[in-house]
C-alpha positions as a printed NumPy array, in Angstrom:
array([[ 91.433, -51.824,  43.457],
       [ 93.701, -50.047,  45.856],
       [ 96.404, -48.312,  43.72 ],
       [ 96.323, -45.36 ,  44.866],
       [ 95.885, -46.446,  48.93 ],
       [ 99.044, -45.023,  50.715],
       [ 99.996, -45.902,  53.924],
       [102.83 , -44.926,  56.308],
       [103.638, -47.293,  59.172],
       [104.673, -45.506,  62.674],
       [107.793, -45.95 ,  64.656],
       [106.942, -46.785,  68.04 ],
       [108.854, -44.302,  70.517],
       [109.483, -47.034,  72.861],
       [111.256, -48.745,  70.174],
       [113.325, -46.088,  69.56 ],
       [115.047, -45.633,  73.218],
       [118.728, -47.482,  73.246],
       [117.587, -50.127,  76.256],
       [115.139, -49.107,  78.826],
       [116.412, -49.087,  82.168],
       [114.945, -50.96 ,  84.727],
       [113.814, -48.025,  86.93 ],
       [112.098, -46.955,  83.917],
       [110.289, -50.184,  83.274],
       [109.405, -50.531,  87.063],
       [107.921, -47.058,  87.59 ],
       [105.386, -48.678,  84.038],
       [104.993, -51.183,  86.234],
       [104.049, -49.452,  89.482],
       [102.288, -47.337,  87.462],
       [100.012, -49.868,  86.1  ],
       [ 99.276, -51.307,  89.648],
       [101.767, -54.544,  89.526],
       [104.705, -55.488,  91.229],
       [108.078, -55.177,  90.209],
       [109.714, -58.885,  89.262],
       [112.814, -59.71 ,  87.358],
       [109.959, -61.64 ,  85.182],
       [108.488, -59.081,  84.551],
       [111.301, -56.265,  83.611],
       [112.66 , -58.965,  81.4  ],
       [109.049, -59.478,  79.539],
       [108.293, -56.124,  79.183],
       [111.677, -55.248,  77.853],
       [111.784, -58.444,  75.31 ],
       [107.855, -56.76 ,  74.225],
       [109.322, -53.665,  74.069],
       [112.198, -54.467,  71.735],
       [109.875, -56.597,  69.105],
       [107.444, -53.907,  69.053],
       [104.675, -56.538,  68.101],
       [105.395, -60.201,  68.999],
       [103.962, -63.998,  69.744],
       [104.212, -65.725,  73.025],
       [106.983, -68.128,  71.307],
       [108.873, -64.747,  70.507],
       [109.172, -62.921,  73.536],
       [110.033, -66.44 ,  75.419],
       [113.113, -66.797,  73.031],
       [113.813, -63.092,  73.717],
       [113.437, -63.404,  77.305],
       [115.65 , -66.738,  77.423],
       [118.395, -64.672,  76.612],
       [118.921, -63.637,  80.237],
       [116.604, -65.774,  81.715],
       [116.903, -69.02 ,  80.356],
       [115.185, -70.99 ,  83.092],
       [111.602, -68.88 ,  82.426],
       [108.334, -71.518,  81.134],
       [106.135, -70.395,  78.378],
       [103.62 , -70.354,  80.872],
       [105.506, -67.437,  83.374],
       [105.747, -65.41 ,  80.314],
       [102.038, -66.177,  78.866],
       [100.788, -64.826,  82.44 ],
       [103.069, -61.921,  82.844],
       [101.765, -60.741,  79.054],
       [ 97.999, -61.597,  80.12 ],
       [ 98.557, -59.614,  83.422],
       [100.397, -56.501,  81.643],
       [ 97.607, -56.712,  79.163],
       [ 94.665, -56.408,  82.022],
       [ 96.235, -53.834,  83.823],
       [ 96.583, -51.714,  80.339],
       [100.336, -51.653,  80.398],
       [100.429, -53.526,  76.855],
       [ 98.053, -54.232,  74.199],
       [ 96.541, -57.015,  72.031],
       [ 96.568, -57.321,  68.294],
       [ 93.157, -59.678,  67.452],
       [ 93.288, -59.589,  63.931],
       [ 95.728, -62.296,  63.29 ],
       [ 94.532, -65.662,  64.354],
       [ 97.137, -65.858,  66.948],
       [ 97.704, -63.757,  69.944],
       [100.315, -60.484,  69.265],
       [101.491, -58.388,  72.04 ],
       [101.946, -54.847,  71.217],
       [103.843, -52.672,  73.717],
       [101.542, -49.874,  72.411],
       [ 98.201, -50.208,  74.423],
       [ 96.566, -47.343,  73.132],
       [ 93.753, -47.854,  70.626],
       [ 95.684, -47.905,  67.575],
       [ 95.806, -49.248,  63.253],
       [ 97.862, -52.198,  62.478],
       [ 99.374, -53.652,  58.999],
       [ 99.128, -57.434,  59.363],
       [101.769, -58.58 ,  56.62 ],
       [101.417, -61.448,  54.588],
       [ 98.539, -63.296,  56.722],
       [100.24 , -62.269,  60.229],
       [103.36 , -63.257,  59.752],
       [104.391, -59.269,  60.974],
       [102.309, -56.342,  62.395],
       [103.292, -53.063,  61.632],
       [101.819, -50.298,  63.22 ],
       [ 99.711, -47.838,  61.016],
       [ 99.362, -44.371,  61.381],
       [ 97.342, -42.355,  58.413],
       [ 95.448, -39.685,  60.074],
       [ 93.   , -39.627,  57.492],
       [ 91.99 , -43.3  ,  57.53 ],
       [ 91.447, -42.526,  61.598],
       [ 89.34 , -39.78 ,  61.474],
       [ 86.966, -41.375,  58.61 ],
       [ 86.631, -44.465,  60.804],
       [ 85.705, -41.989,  63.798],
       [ 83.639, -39.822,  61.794],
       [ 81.739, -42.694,  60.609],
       [ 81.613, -44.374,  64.144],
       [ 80.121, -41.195,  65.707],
       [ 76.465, -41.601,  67.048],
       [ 75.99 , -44.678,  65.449],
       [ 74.574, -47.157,  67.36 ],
       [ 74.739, -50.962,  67.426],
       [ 71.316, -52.435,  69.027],
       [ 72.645, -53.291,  72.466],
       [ 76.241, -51.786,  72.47 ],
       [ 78.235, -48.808,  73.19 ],
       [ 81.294, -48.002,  70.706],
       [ 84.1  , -47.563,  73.104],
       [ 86.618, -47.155,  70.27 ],
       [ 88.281, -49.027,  66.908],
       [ 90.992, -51.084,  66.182],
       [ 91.538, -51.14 ,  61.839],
       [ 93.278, -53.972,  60.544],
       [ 94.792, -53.372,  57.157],
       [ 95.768, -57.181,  55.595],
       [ 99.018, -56.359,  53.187],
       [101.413, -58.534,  51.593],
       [105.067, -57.586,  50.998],
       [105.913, -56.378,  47.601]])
């Protein structure tokens, strides 16, 4: 059925930086209304080199240098990063995923979540907003669209 359905998965610029520094992840921080912690800088900087990640992840990535942080400290500082905008959610997968790209953006779940990928196909985007634009759902307001694409590896 989808044979000829192409799609190109995005590298995340933040991904692509050799190691942020930790002015640059404070002035996110600031930026996004919270205060600075070592928690925190190590969190965002676990997030930001998985891309897309579990709570169980970015504890095992944050362990690394702080190996004394709970699951709960690091559940928190993701929920907290998440309300403030500073990091999104990916919904799709039966688990929680943070994704250090908050924009509204496509994801790739791979074989049944086991990976997110981010999607980018400019096409698919602008037929889900063309579509989207001036409907209305009996009692809500479209404030934007998230597509989840379910793949398996091949």
């Amino acid at each position: 059925m989808f044979e000829n359905f192409y799609i190109f998965a995005s590298v995340n610029p933040i991904l692509m930086e050799e190691r942020l520094s930790i002015e640059d992840i404070g002035g996110r921080l600031r930026a996004s209304g919270l205060k600075v912690t070592n928690q925190r800088i190590a969190v965002y900087r676990a997030l930001a080199s998985l891309g897309h990640a579990s709570v169980d992840s970015i504890v095992s990535e944050v362990r690394r240098t702080l190996p004394v942080v709970t699951v709960a400290a690091v559940y928190n500082i993701l929920e907290t990063m998440a309300e403030s905008g500073l990091i999104g959610r990916v919904l799709s997968t039966g688990r929680k995923i943070y994704d250090i790209t908050p924009a509204y953006h496509d994801h790739l779940i791979v074989d049944d979540g086991c990976e997110v990928v981010d999607l980018e196909d400019p096409e698919i985007r602008k037929l889900v907003e063309m579509h989207l634009s001036g409907k209305s759902f009996e009692g809500y307001r479209v404030r934007g669209a998230r597509l989840y694409v379910d793949v398996e590896k091949i």
